[in-house]
SERO-4910 file (N, C-alpha, C, O; in steps of 0.05 Angstrom, whole numbers):
BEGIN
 pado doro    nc1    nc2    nc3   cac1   cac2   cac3    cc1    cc2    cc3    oc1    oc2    oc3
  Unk    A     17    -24      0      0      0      0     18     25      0     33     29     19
  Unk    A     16     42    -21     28     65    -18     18     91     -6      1    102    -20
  Unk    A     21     96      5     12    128     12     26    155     -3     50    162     -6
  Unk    A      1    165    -13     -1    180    -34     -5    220     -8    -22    232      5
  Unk    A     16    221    -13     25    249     11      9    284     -4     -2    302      8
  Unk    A     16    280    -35     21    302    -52     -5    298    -78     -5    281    -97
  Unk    A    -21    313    -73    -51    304    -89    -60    286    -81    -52    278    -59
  Unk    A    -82    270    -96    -81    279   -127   -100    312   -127   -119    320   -114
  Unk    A    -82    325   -150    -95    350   -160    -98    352   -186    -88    337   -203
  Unk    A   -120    382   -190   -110    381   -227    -90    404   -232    -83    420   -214
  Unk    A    -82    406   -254    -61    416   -269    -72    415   -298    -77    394   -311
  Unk    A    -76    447   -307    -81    461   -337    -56    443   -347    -35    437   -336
  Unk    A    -68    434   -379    -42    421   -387    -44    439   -417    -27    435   -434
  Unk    A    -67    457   -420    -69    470   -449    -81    451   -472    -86    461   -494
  Unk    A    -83    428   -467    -97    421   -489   -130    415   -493   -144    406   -476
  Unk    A   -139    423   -524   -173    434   -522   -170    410   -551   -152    400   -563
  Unk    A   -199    408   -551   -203    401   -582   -210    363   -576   -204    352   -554
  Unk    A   -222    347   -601   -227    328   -604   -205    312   -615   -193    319   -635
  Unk    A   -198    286   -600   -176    272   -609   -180    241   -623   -165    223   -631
  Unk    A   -218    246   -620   -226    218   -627   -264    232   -635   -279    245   -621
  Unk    A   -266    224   -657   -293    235   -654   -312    234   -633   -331    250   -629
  Unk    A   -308    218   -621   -325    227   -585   -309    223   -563   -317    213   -542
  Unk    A   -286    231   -569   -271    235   -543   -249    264   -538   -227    264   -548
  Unk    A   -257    279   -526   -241    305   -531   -225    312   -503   -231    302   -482
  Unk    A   -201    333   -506   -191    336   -485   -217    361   -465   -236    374   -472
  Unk    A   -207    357   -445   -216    384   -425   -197    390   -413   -199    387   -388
  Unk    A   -175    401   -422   -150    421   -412   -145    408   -384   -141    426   -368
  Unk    A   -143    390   -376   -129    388   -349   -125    362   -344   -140    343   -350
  Unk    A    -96    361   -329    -92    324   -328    -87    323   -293    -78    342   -281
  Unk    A    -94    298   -280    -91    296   -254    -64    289   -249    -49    278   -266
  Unk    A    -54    297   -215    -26    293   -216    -28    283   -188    -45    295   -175
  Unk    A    -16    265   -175     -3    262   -154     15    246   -150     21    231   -169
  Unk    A     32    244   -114     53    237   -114     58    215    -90     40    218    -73
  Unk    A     72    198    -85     69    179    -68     97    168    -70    114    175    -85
  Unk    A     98    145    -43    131    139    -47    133    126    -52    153    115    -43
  Unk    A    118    111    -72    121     90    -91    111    101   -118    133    103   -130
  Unk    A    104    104   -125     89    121   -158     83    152   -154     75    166   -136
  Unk    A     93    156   -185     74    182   -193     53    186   -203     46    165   -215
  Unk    A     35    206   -204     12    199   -224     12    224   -252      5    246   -245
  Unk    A     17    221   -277     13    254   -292     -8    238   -321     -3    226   -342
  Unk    A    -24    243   -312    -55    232   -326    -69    249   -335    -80    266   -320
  Unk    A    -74    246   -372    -88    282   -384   -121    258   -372   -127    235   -367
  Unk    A   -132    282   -374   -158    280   -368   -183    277   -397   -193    298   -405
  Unk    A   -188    259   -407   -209    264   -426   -240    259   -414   -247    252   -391
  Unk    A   -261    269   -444   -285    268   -432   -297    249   -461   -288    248   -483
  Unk    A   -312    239   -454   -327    215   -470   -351    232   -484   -364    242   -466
  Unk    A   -359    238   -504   -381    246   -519   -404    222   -523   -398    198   -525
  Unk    A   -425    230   -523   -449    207   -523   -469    215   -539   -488    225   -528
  Unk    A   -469    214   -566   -495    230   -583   -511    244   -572   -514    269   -571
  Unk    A   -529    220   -560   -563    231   -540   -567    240   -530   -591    244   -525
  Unk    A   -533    259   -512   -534    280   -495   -510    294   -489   -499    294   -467
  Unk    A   -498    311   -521   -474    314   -521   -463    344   -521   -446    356   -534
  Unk    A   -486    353   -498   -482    380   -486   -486    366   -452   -490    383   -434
  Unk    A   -484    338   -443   -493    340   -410   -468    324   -410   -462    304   -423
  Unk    A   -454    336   -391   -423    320   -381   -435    319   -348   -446    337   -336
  Unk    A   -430    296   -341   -423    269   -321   -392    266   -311   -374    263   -328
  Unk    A   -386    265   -286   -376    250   -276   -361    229   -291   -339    225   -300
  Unk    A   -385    216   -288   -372    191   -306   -358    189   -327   -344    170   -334
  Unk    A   -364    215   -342   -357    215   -376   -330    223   -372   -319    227   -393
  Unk    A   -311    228   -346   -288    229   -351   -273    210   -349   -279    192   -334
  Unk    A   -249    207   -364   -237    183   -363   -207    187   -375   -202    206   -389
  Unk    A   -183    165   -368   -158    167   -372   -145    148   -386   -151    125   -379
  Unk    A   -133    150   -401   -116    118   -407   -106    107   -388    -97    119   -369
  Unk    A   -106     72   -394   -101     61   -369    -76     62   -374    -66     70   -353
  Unk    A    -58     60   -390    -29     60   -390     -9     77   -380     15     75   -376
  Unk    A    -34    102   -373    -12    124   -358    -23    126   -324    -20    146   -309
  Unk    A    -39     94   -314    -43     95   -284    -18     75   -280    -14     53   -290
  Unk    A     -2     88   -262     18     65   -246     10     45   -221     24     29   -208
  Unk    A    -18     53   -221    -24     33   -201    -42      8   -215    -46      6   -240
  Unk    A    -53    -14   -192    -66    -27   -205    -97    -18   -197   -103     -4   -177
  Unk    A   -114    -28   -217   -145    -20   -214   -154    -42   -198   -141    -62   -196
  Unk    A   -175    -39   -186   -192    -55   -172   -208    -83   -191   -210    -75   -214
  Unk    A   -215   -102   -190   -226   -120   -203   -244   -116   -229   -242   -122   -253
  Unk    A   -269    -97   -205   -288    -76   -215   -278    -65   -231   -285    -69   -255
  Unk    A   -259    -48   -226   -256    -21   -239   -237    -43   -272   -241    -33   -294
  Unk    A   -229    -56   -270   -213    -68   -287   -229    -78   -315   -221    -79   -338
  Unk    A   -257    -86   -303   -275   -101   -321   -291    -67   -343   -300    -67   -366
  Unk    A   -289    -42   -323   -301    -16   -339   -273     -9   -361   -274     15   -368
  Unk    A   -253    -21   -369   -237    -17   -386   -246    -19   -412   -259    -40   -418
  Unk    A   -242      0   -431   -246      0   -462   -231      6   -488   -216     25   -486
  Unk    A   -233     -2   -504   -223      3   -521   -226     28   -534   -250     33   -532
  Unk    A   -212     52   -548   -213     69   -559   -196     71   -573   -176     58   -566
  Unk    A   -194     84   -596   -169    108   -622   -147    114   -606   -125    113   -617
  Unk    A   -149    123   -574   -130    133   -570   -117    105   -555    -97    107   -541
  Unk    A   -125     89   -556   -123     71   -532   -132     56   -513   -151     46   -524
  Unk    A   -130     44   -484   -150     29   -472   -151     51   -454   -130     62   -446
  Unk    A   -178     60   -446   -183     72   -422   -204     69   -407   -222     53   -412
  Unk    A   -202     83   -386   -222     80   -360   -231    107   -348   -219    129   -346
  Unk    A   -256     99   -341   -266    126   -328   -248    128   -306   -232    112   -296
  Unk    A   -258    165   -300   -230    173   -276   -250    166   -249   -240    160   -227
  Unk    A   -275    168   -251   -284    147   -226   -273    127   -219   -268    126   -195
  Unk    A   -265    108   -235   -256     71   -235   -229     82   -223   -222     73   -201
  Unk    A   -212    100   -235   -187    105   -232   -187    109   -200   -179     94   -183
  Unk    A   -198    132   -196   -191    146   -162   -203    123   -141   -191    115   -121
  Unk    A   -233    112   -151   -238     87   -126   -222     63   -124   -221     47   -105
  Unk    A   -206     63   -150   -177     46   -138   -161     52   -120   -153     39   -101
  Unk    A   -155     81   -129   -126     82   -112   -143     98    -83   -127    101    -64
  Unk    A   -165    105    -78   -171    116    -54   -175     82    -35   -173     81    -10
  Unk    A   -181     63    -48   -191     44    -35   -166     11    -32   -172    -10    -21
  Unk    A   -140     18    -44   -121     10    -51    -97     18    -37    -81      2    -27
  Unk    A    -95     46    -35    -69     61    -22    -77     87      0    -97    102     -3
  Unk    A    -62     87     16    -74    115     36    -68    144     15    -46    152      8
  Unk    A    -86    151     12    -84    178     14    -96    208     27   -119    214     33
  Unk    A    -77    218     28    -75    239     55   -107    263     45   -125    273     58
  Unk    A   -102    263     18   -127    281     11   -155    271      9   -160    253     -6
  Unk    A   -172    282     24   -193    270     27   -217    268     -1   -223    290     -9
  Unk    A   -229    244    -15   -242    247    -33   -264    272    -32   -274    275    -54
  Unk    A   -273    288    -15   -284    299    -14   -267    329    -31   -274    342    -50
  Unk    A   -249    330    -17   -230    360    -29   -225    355    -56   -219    373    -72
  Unk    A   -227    330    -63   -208    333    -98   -232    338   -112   -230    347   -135
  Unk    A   -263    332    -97   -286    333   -115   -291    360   -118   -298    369   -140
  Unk    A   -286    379    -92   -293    407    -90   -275    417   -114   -287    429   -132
  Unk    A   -248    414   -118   -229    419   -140   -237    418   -163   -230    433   -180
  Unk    A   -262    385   -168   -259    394   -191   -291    400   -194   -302    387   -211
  Unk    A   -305    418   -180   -331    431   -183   -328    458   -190   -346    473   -196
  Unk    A   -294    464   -189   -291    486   -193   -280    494   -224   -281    514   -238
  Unk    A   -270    465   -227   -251    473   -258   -263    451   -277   -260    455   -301
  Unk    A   -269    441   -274   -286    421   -291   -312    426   -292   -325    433   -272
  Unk    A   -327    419   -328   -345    428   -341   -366    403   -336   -378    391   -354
  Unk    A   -367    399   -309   -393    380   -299   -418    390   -293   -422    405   -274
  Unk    A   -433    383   -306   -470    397   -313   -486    375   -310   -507    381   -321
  Unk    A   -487    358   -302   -502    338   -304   -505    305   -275   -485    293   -266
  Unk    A   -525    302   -271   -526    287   -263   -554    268   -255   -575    280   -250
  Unk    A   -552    238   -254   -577    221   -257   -594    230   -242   -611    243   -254
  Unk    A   -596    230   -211   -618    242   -196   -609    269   -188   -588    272   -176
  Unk    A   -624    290   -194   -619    317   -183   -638    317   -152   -659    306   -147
  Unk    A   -617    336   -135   -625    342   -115   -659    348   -107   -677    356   -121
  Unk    A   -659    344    -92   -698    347    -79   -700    364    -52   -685    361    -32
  Unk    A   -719    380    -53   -727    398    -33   -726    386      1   -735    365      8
  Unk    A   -718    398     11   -700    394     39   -682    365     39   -675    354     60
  Unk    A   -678    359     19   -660    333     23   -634    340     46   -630    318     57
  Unk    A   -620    357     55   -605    359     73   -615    354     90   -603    336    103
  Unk    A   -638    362    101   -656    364    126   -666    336    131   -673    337    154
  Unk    A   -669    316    124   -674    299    117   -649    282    141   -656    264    156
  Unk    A   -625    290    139   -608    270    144   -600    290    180   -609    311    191
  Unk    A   -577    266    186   -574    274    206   -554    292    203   -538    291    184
  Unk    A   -552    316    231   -537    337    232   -508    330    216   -499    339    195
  Unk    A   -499    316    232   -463    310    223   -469    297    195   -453    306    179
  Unk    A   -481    286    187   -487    273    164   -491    313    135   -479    324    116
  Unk    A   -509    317    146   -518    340    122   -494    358    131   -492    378    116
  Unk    A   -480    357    145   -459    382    139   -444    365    126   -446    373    102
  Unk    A   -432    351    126   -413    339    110   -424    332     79   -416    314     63
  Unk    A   -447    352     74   -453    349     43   -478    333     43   -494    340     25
  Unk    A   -487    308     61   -501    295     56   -523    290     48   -533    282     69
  Unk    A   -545    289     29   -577    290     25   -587    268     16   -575    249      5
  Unk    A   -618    273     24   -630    246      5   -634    263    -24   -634    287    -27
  Unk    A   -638    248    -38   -647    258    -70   -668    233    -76   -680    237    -97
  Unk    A   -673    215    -67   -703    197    -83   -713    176    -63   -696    164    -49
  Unk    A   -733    173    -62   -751    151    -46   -761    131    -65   -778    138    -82
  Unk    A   -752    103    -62   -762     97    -81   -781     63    -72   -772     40    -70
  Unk    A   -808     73    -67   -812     51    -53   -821     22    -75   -836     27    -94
  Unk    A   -815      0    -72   -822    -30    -82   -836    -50    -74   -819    -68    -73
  Unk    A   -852    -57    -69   -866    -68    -59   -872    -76    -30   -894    -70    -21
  Unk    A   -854    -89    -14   -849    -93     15   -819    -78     23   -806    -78     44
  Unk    A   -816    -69     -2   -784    -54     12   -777    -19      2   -786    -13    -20
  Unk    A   -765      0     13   -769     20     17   -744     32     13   -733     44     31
  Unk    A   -725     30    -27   -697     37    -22   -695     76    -12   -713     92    -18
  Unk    A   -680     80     -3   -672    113     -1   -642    120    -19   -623    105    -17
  Unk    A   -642    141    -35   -618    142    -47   -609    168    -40   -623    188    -41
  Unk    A   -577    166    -32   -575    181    -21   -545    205    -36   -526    190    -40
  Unk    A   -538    232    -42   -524    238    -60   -507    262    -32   -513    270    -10
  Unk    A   -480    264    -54   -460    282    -34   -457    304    -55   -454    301    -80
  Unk    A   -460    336    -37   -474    351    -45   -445    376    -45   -433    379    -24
  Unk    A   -436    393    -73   -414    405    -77   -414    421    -67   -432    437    -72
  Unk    A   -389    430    -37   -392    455    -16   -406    475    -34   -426    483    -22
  Unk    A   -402    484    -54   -400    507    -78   -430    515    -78   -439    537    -78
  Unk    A   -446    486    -78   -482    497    -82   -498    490    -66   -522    488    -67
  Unk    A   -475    484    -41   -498    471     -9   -520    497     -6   -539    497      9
  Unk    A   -514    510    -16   -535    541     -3   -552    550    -35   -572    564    -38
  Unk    A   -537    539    -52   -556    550    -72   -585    525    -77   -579    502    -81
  Unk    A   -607    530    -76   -630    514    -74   -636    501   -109   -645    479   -112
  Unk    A   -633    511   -123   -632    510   -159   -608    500   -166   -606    492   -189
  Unk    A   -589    497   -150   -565    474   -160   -575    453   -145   -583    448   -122
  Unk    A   -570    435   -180   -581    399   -173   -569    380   -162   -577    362   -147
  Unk    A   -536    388   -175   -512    379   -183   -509    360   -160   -513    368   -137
  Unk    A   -501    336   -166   -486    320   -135   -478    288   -144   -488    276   -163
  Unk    A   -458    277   -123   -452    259   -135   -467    238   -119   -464    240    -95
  Unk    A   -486    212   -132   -486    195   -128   -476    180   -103   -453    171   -106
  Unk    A   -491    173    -70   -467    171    -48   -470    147    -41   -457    139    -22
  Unk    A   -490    128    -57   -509    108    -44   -535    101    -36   -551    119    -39
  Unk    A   -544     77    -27   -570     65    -29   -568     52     -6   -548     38     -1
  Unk    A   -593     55     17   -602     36     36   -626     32     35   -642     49     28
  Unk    A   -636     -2     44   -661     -6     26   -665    -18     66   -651    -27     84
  Unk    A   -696     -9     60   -716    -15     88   -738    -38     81   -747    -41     59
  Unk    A   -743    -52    104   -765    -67    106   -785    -59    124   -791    -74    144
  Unk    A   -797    -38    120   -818    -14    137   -835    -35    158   -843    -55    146
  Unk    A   -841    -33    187   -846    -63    192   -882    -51    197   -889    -31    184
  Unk    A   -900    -63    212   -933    -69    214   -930    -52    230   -953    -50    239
  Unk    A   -912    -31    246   -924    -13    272   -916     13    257   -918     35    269
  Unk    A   -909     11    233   -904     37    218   -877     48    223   -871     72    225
  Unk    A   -860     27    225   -830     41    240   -805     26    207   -805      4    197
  Unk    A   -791     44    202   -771     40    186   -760      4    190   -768    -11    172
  Unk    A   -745     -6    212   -724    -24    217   -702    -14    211   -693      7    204
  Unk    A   -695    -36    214   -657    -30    204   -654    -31    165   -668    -43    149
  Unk    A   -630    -11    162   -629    -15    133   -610    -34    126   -593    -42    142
  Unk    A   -613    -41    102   -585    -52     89   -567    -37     72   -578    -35     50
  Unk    A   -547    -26     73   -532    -14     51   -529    -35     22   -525    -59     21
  Unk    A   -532    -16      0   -537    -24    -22   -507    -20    -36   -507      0    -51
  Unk    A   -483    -33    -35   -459    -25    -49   -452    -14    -73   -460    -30    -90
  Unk    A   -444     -1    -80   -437      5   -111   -415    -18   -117   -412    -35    -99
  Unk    A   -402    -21   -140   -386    -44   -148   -361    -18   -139   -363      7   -135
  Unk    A   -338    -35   -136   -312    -15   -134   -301     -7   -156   -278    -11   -164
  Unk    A   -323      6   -165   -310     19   -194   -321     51   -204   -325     61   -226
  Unk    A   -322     61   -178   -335     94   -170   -334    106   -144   -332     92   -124
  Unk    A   -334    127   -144   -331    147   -115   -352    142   -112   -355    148    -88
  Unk    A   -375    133   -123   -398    128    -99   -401    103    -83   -416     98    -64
  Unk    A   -383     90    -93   -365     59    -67   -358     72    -44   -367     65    -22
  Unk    A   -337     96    -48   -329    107    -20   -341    123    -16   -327    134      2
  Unk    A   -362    139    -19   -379    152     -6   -401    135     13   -404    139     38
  Unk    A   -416    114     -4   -416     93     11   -408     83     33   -422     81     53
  Unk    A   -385     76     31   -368     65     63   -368     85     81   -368     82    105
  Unk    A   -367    108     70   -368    141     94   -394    137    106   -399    138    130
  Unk    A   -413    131     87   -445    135    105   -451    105    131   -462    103    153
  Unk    A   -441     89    116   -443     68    136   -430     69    159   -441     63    180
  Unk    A   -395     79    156   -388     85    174   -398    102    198   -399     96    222
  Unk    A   -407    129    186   -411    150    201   -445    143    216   -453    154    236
  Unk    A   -458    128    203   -486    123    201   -497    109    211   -521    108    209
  Unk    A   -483     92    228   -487     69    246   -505     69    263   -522     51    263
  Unk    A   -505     91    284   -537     95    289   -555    103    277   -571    111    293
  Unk    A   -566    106    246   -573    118    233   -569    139    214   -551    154    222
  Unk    A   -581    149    188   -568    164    181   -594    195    176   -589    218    168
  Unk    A   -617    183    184   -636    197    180   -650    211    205   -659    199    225
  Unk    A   -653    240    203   -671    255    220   -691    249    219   -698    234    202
  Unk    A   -709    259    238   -738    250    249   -749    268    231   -772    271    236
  Unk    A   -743    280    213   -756    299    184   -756    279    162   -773    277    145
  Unk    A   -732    261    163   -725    242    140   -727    222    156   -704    212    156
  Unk    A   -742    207    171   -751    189    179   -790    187    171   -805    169    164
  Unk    A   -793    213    177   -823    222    170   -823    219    144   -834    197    141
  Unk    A   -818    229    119   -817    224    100   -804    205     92   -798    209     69
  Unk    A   -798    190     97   -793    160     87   -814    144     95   -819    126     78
  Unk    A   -828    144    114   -850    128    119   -872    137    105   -892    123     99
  Unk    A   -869    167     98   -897    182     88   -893    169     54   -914    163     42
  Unk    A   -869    166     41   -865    162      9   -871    129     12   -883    121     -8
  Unk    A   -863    101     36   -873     86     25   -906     73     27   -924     80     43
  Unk    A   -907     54      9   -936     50     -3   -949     25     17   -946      0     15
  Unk    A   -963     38     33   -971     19     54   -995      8     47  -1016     21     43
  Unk    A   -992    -16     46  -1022    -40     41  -1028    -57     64  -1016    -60     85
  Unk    A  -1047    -66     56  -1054    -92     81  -1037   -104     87  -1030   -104    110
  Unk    A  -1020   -122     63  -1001   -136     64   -980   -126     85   -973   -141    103
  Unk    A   -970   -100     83   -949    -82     98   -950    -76    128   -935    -67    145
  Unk    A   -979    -87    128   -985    -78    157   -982   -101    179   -977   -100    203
  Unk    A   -988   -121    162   -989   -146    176   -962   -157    186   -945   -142    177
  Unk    A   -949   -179    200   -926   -194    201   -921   -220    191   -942   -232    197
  Unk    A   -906   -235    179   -910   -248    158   -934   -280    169   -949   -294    155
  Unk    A   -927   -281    206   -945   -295    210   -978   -287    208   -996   -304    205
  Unk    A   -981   -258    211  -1015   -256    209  -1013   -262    181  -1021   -284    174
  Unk    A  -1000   -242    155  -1002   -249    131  -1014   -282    119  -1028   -294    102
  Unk    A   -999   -285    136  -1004   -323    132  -1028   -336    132  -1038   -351    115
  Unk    A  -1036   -329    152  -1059   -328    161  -1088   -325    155  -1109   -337    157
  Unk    A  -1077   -297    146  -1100   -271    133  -1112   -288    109  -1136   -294    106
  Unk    A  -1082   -299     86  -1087   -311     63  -1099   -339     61  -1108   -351     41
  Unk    A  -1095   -351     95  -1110   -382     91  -1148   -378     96  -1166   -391     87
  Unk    A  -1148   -357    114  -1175   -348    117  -1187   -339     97  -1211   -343     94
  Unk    A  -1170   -323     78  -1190   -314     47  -1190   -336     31  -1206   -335     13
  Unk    A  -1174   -357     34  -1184   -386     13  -1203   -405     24  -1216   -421     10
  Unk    A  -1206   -406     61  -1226   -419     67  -1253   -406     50  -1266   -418     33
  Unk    A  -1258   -375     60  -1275   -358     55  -1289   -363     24  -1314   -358     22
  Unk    A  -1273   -372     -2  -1284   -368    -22  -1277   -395    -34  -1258   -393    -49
  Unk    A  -1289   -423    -30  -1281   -435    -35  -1299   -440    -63  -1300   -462    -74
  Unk    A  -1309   -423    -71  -1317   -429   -101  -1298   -426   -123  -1302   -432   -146
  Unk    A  -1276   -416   -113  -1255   -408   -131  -1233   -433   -129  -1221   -441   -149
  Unk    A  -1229   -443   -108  -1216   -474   -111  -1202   -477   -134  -1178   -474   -140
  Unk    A  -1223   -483   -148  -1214   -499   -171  -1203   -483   -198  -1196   -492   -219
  Unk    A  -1205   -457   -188  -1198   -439   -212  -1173   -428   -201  -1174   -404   -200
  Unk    A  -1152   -437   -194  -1119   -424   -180  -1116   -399   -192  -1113   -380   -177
  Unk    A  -1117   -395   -220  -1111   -364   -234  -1125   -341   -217  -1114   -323   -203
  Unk    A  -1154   -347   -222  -1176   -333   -209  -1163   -321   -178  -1153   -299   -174
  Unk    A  -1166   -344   -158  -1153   -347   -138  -1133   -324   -130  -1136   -303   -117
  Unk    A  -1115   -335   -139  -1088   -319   -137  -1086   -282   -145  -1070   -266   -135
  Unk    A  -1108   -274   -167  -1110   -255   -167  -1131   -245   -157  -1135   -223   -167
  Unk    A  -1151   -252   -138  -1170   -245   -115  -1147   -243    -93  -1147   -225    -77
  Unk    A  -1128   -262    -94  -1112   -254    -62  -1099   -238    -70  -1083   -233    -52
  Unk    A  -1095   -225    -87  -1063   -197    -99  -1089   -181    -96  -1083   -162    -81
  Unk    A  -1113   -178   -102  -1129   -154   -112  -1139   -151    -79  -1140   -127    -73
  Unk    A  -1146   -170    -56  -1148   -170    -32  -1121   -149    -15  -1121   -140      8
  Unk    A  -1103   -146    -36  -1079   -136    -22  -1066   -157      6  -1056   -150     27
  Unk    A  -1072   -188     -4  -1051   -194     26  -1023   -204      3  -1009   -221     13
  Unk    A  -1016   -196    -20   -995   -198    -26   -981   -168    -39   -997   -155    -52
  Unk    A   -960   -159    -38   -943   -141    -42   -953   -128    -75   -953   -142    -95
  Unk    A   -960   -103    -77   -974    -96   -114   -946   -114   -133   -952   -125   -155
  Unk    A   -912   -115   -121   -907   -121   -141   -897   -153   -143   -876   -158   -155
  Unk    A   -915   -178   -127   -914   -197   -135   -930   -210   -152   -954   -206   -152
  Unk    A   -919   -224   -168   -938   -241   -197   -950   -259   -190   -946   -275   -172
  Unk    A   -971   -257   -213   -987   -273   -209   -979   -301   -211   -985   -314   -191
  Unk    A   -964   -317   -231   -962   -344   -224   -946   -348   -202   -952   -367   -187
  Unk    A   -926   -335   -196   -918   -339   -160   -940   -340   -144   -942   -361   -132
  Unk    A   -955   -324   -140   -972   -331   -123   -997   -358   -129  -1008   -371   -111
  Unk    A  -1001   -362   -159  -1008   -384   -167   -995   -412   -154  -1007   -433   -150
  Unk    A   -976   -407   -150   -958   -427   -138   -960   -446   -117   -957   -470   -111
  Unk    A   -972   -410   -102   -977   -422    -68  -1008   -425    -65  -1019   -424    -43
  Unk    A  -1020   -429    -85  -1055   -432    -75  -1056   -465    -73  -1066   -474    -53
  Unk    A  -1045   -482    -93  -1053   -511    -75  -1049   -510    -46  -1067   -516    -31
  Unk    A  -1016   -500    -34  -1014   -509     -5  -1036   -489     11  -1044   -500     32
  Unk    A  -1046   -468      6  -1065   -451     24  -1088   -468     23  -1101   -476     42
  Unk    A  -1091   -476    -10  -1123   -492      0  -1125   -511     23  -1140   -509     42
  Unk    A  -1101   -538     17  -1098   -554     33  -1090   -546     67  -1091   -562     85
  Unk    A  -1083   -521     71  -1080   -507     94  -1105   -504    110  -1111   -512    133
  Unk    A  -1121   -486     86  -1146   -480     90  -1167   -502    103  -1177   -499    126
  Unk    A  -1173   -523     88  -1179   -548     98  -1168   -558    117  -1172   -582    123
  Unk    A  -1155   -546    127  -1140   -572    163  -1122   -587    146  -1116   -606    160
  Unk    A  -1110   -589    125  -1105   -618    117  -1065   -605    131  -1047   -622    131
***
């Protein structure tokens, strides 16, 4: 493991212009220093027809031949071919060496660096109204917000993005990076539970933004503002309210109840989904599945 003392930073290197029909420079290459390797890496940006005025994060990228380190597994498999060469996004690049070698500069500072000099406009989920507020104190100063609720049937993911010092105060900047996913199993008394962290692959800063929230988040990472609205965004049914033993239950009593349907399982199965004692997004022949053993339940047998 090397420890990397000196960057990484950027450095104007003067060169503009297209070196591959969708790959062009953006004037600046990353540099740092360590007592094992150097790093002096031009910086390119990836062009994408469908949206080739919105630059991403992601769309930056380096040849791999001018990283002296090695990449992560992950990050090894986002390698491509190009005109100029094989390269890799500079995501894949930095969650190697941040997660590979110590370095002294915190991923947070090199991001602020480059919110300042890099032509990044874009990103998948834009920020959402009080998403800071949402999280906990030490959590939202350190950038932290929710940006999407996204509830699934019995489970309740939260996604959560790290937010550029530069537009923490401006309300109309969207801009943020991607920090991670914890997904809930909301339980029958209306209370969250415990989450699970949702990993990114190690082939992006939102891997180690990730490990920051878990770390720091251990008692939680959400205010009783963003605890309220997480319960208020997911989609509570019968099914949700119950525990999987009443559920059980609930569903042997609605096949005693209608035993004219017996013999019709399709029927069946979508009287118990339309009853709500199963989740809106389980199918119907799964639940087809389980109507012989309920009938035979149903019956004492």
């Amino acid at each position: 493991m090397a420890i990397v003392s000196i960057g990484p930073h950027l450095m104007k290197n003067g060169m503009k212009g297209l070196v591959a029909p969708d790959i062009e420079h953006i004037g600046y290459s990353i540099e740092l220093a360590s007592d094992e390797f150097t790093l002096n890496a031009c910086i390119y940006r990836r062009i994408y027809d469908w949206q080739p005025d919105k630059i991403q994060l992601a769309d930056l990228c380096v040849c791999v031949d001018q990283i002296p380190f090695s990449l992560t597994p992950a990050s090894k498999t986002q390698e491509k071919d190009s005109p100029i060469g094989q390269i890799v996004s500079l995501d894949a690049a930095l969650c190697s060496l941040y997660v590979k070698h110590e370095v002294k500069r915190p991923i947070t500072s090199l991001l602020t660096e480059f919110r300042d000099h890099l032509p990044i406009n874009h990103c998948y989920y834009p920020r959402i109204e009080n998403g800071s507020e949402m999280m906990k104190p030490v959590l939202a100063d350190a950038g932290f917000e929710v940006i999407k609720f996204n509830p699934y049937g019995r489970t309740l993911s939260i996604q959560f993005g790290w937010v550029y010092p530069q537009d923490r105060q401006n309300l109309n900047a969207k801009l943020n990076v991607y920090a991670g996913t914890i997904e809930y199993k909301p339980k029958p008394d209306r209370t969250l539970g415990k989450g699970q962290w949702l990993f990114p692959i190690e082939a992006t800063v939102s891997y180690l933004f990730t490990d920051i929230l878990e770390s720091k988040g251990q008692k939680g990472v959400l205010s009783e503002a963003g605890i309220k609205a997480a319960l208020d965004n997911f989609k509570w049914t019968r099914v949700s309210l119950l525990t999987n033993q009443e559920a059980k239950q609930a569903r042997i009593n609605f096949v005693r109840e209608h035993p004219k349907l017996h013999n019709d399982h399709q029927a069946l199965a979508k009287e118990l989904k339309k009853a709500e004692l199963y989740s809106d997004t389980a199918e119907i022949y799964a639940i087809k599945k389980q109507v012989p053993r309920l009938i035979r339940e149903a019956a004492g047998k």
